[in-house]
VEXLOKOL-423823 format. One line per 3 residues: number of its first residue (from 1); for each residue x, z, y of C-alpha. Coordinates in steps of 0.1 Angstrom, whole numbers. Layout:
N
NUM	X Z Y  ...
***
This chain:
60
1	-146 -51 32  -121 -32 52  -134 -1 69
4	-125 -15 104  -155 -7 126  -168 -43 120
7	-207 -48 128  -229 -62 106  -261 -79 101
10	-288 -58 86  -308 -83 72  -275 -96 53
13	-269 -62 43  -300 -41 35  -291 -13 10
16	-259 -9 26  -280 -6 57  -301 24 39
19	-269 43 28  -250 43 66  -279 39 90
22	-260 34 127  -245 60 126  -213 45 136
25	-227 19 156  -248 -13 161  -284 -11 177
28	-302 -6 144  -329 -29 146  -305 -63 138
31	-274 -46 137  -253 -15 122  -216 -7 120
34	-193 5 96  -165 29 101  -134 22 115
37	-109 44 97  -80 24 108  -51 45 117
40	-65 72 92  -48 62 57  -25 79 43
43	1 58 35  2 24 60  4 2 37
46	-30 10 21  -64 4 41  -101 21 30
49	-128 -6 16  -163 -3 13  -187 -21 -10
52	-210 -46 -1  -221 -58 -34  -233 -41 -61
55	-260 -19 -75  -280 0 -50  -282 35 -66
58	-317 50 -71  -329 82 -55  -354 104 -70
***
């Protein structure tokens, strides 16, 4: 998904949830943000993606 700020559901997005927190933005009960970094690449033709599938790392 395209690091664009976009808010997201937490129940449709638990672990990525635990890694981000809202930090950059949403309420944090339903709803957390990612980042926008739109604007910041550096080259315009690229964009910055973050995961939303995958293996949820474990912590010790």
């Amino acid at each position: 998904m395209p690091c664009e700020g976009q808010v997201l559901q937490i129940v449709q997005n638990q672990a990525l949830f635990a890694l981000l927190g809202n930090i950059y933005g949403g309420d944090g009960r339903t709803t957390f943000a990612i980042p926008n970094l739109k604007g910041s690449e550096p080259n315009p033709a690229t964009k910055y993606y973050i995961a939303t599938q995958g293996i949820f790392p474990q912590r010790d």
